[in-house]
C-alpha positions as CSV (number, residue, x, y, z in Angstrom):
1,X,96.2,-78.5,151.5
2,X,94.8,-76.1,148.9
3,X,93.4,-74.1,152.1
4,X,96.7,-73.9,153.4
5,X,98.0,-72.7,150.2
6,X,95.4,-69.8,149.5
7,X,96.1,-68.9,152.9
8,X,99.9,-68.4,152.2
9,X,98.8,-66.9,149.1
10,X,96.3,-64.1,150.9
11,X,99.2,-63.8,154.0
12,X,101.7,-62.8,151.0
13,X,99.4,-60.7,149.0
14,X,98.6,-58.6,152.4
15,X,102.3,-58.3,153.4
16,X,102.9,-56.9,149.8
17,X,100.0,-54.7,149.9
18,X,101.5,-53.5,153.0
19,X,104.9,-53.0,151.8
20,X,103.7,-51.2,148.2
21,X,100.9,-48.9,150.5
22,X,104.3,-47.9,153.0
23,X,106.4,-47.3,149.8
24,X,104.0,-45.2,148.2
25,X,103.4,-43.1,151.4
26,X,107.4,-42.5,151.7
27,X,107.1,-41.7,147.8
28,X,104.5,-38.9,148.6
29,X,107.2,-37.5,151.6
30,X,110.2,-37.8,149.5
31,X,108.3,-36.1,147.0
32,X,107.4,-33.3,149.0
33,X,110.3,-32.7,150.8
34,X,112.2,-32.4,147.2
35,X,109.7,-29.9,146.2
36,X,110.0,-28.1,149.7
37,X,114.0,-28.6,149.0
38,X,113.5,-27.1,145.1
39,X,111.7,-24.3,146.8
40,X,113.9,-22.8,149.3
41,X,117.1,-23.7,147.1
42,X,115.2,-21.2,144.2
43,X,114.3,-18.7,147.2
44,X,117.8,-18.8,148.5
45,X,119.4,-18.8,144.9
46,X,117.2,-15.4,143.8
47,X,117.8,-13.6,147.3
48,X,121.5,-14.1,147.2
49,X,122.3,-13.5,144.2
50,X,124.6,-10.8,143.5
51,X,123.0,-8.9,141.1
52,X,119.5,-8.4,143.3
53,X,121.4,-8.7,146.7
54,X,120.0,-6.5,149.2
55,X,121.3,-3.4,150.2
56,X,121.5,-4.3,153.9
57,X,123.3,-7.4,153.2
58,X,125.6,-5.6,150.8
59,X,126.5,-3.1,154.3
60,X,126.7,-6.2,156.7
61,X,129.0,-7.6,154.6
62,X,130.7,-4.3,154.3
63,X,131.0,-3.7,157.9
64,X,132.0,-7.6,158.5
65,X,134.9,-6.6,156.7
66,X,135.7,-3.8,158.1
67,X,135.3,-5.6,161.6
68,X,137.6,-8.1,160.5
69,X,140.4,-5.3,159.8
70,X,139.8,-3.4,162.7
71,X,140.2,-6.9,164.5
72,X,143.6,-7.6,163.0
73,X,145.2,-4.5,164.2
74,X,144.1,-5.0,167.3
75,X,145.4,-8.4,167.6
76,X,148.9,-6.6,166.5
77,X,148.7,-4.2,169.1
78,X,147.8,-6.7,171.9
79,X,150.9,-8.6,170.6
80,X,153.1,-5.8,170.6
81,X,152.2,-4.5,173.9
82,X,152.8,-8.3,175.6
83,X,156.1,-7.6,174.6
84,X,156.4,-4.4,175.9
85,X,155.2,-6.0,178.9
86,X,157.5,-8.7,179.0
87,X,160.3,-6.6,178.6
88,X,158.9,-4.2,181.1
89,X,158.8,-7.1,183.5
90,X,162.7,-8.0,183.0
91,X,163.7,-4.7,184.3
92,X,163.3,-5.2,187.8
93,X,165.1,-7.9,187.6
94,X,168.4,-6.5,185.7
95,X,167.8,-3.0,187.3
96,X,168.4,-5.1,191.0
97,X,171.5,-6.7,189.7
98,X,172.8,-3.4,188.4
99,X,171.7,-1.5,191.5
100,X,173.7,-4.9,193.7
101,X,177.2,-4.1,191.8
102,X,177.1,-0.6,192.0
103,X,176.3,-0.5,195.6
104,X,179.5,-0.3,197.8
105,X,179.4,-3.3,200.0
106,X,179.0,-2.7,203.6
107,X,181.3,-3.1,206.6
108,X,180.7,-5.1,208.9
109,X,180.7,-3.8,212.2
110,X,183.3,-5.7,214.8
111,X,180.8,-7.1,217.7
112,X,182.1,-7.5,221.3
113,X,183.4,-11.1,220.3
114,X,184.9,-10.0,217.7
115,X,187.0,-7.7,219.6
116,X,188.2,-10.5,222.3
């Protein structure tokens, strides 16, 4: 009985070594990956910060800008010239109907049965 109890005892103890050896290797990851984390965060923090930006950001965000205008206007112009297109296509249609009432409408010629 008391082998059966140390052996219990020695199965536990090795399941809990186990589990604190797995903790402390996640601890070491965690640990780095919040340094690696601290790291870039203070890399990205000093690079874009306003005051030591870059000059070449400073003109790509310039130019972004200026793309975005450009952009704009031409979305206006494409919009304005589908309505000069849609009102370019009406006017075959209303120029036919105009044409059709102003024309004089045609006689019919009399055919030979016509005649009897």
């Amino acid at each position: 009985m008391i082998v059966i109890a140390i052996g219990l005892n020695l199965a536990i103890a090795l399941g809990c070594f186990y589990g604190a050896w797995r903790l402390w290797q996640l601890r070491r990851s965690l640990g780095a990956i919040a340094n690696a984390l601290t790291t870039w965060e203070h890399h990205t923090d000093h690079t874009l910060n306003p005051d030591t930006l870059p000059p070449a950001i400073l003109r790509g965000q310039q130019g972004t800008a200026q793309v975005r205008h450009h952009y704009q206007r031409l979305r206006q112009q494409i919009q304005q010239l589908r309505q000069v297109m849609f009102v370019i296509s009406l006017l075959p249609v209303v120029g036919g109907r105009v044409r059709r009432l102003a024309r004089p409408q045609r006689q019919r010629r009399s055919t030979s049965r016509e005649r009897r």
